[in-house]
C-alpha positions in Angstrom: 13.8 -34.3 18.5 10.8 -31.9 19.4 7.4 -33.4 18.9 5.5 -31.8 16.8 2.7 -29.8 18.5 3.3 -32.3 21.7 1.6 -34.9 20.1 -2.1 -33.6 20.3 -2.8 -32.1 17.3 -5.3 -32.9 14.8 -6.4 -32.0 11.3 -10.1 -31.2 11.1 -12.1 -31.7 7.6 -14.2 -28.8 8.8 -11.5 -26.7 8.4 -12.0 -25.6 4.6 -8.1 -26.5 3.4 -7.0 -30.4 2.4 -5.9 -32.8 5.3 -3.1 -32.9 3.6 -2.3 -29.3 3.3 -3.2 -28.9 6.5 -0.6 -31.6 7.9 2.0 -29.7 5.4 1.8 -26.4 7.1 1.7 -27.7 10.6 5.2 -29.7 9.6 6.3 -26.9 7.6 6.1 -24.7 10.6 7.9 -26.7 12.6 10.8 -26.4 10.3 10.4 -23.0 10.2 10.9 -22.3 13.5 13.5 -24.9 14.2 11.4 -27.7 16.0 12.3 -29.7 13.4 16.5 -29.1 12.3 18.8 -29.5 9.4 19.2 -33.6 9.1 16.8 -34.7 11.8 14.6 -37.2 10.8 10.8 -36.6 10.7 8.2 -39.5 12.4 7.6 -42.1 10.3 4.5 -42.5 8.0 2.6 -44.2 10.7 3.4 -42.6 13.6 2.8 -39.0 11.6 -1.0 -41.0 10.8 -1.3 -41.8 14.6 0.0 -38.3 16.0 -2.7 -36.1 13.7 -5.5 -38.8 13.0 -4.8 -39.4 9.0 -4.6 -42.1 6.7 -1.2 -42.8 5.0 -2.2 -41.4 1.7 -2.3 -38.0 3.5 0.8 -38.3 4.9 2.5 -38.9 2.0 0.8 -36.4 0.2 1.8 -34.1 2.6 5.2 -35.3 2.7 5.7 -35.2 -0.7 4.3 -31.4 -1.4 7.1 -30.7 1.6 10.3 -32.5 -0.4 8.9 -30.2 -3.6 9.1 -27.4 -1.6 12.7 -28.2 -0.8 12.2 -28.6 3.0 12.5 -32.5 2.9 14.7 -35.3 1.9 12.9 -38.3 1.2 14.6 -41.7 1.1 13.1 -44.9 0.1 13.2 -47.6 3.1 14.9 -44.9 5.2 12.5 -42.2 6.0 12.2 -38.4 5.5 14.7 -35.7 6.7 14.9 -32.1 6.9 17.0 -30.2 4.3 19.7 -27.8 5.4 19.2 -23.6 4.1 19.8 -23.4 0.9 22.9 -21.3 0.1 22.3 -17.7 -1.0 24.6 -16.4 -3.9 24.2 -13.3 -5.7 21.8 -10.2 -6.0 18.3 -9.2 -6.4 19.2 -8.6 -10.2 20.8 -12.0 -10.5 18.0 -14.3 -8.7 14.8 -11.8 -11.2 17.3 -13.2 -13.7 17.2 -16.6 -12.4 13.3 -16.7 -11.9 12.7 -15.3 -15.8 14.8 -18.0 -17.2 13.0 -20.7 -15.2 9.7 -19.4 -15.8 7.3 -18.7 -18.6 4.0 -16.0 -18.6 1.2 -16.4 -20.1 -0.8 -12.6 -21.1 -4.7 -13.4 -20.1 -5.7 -10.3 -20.5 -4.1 -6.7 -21.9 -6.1 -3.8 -23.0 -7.8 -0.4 -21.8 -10.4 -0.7 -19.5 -12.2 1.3 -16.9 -10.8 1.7 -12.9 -12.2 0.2 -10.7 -13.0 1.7 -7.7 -10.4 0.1 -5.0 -7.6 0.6 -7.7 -9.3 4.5 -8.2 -8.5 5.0 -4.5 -4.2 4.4 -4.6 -4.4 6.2 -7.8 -6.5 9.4 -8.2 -7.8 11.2 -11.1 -8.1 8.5 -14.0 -11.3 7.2 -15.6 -9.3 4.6 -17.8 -6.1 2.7 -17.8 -4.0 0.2 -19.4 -5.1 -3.4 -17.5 -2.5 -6.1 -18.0 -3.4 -10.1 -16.5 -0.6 -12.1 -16.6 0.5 -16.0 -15.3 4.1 -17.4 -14.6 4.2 -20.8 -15.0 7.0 -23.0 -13.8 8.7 -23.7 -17.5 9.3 -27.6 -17.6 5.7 -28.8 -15.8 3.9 -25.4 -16.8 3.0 -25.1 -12.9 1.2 -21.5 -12.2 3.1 -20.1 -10.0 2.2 -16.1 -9.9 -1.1 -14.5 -11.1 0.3 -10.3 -12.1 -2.0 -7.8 -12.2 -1.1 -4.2 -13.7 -2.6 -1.1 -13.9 -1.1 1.4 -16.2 -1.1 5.0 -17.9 -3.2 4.9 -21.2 -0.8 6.4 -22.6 1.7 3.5 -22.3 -1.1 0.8 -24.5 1.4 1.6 -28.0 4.4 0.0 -25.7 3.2 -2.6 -23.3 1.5 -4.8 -25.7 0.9 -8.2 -26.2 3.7 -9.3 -28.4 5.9 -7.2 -26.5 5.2 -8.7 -22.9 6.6 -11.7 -24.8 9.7 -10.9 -25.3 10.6 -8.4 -22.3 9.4 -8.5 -18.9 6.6 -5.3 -17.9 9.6 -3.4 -15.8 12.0 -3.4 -18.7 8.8 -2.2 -20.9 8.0 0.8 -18.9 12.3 1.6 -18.1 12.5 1.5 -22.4 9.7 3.7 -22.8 11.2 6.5 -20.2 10.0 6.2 -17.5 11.7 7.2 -14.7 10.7 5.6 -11.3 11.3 7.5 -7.7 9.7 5.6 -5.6 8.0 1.8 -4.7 5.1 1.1 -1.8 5.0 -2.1 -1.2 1.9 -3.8 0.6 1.6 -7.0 1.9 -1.8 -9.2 2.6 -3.1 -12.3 2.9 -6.4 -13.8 1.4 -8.1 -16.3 0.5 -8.5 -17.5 -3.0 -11.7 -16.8 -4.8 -12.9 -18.5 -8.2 -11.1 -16.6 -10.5 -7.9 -16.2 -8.8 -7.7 -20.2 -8.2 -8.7 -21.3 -11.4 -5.5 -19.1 -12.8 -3.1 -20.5 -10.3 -4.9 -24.0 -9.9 -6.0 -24.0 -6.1 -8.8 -24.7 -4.5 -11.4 -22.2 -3.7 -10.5 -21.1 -0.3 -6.9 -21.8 -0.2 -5.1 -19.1 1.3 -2.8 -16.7 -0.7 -0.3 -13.9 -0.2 -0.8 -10.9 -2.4 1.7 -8.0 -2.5 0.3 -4.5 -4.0 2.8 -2.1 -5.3 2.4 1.6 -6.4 5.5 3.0 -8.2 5.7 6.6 -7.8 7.7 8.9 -11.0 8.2 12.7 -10.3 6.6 12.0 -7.0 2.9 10.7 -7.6 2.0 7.6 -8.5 2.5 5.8 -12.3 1.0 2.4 -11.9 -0.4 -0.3 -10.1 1.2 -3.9 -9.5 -0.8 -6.7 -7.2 0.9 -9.7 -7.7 -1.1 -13.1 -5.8 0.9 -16.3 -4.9 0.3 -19.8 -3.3 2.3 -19.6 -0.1 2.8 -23.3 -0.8 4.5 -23.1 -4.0 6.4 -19.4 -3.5 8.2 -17.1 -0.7 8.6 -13.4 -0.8 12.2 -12.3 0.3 13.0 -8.9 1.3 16.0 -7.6 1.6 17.2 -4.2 3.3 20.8 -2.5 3.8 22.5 -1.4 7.2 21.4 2.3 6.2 17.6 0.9 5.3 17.6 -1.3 9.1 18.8 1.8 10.7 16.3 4.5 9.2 13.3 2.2 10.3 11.0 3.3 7.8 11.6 1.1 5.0 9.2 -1.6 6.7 6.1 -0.8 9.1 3.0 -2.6 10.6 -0.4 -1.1 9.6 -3.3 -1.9 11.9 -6.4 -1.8 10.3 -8.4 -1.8 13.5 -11.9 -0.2 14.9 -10.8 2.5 17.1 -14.0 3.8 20.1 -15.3 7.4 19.2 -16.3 9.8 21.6 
């Protein structure tokens, strides 16, 4: 077995994040990258306590948030072992399927409302739109998993509703009412999560996030705006792309956003 980080690692409580989520994401990196393989055993408790300077309640929290994630085995008396991949069955269709029937959303919010300026910039030429604030929860513990925001046409407030996001997710909405969608720009950050977006996923202020923007396009200009925001310690985003998508090279791209010296 690897050791982790060579042994010389430690946690700092200056750093802003948990000990024990830091200790998870420096093991769950090691997974990640293979350090750490399919059935190996992890340290033990103690010497995990002695190699990053931590009590044992930290470890174990820590070890615990990595079996719910899936990455871990736990075994009483024995010790703690790394899962093997998960097998992957079925298609994008079948796992959205999968994910609405395990989860439940809450509507915070759905009503017309001015732009905002940063939405105002993907999406020219409206004063007012449709906003829509949403939650999925993990169904059996009610866990917040995803915080949705949406920005739509006005003119869709009669269909996307309340009552209606109840019984049908937002895409089927908008495919029901006609809409006909060309295109989808995807966008992917990282942040870190202020009051409002922690109290509606139930993290700490400062804990860092992934957020994916979207901009669907219909008759080539844009129809709406989608940011979704998501714990990267309780969700993954997966993308998948054809031979034809890997060989046109365009379907994913870098974006610097870097000071660059005038003359």
């Amino acid at each position: 077995m690897e050791e982790p980080c060579n042994g010389t690692t430690r946690v700092s409580a200056d750093a802003g994040v948990p000990l024990h989520r830091q200790l998870y994401l420096v093991l769950h990196d090691e997974i990640s990258r293979g350090a750490l393989t399919s059935g190996e055993a992890l340290p033990t408790e103690q010497t995990l306590c002695d190699m990053f300077g931590v009590s044992r309640i930290t470890v174990r929290r820590a070890l615990a948030d990595l079996s719910d994630a899936g990455l871990v085995d736990r075994r009483h008396g024995v010790g703690s072992f790394v899962r093997g991949p998960a097998p992957s069955h079925g298609s994008h269709l079948d796992t959205e399927r999968e994910v609405e029937s395990e989860t439940d959303v809450d509507v915070v919010e759905c009503g017309v409302r001015p732009v905002p300026p940063a939405v105002g910039l993907r999406w020219a030429a409206r004063d007012d739109a449709l906003y829509v604030l949403r939650v999925r929860r993990e169904r059996d513990t009610g866990e917040p998993l995803v915080v949705t925001e949406a920005w739509l046409p006005v003119d869709l407030a009669g269909v996307v509703t309340e009552s209606s996001l109840a019984r049908a997710p937002l895409h089927r909405l908008i495919t029901d009412a006609g809409v006909v969608l060309t295109c989808l720009e995807h966008e992917m950050t990282a942040e870190i999560a202020g009051p409002r977006t922690a109290s509606l996923l139930s993290t700490a202020i400062g804990s860092p996030l992934i957020r994916m923007n979207h901009v669907a396009f219909a008759a080539d200009a844009p129809h709406h705006l989608l940011s979704t925001v998501m714990s990267p310690t309780k969700s993954r985003i997966v993308v998948n792309q054809n031979a034809m998508d890997m060989a046109a090279g365009g379907t994913m791209f870098v974006a610097h956003d870097v000071s660059r010296p005038t003359n």
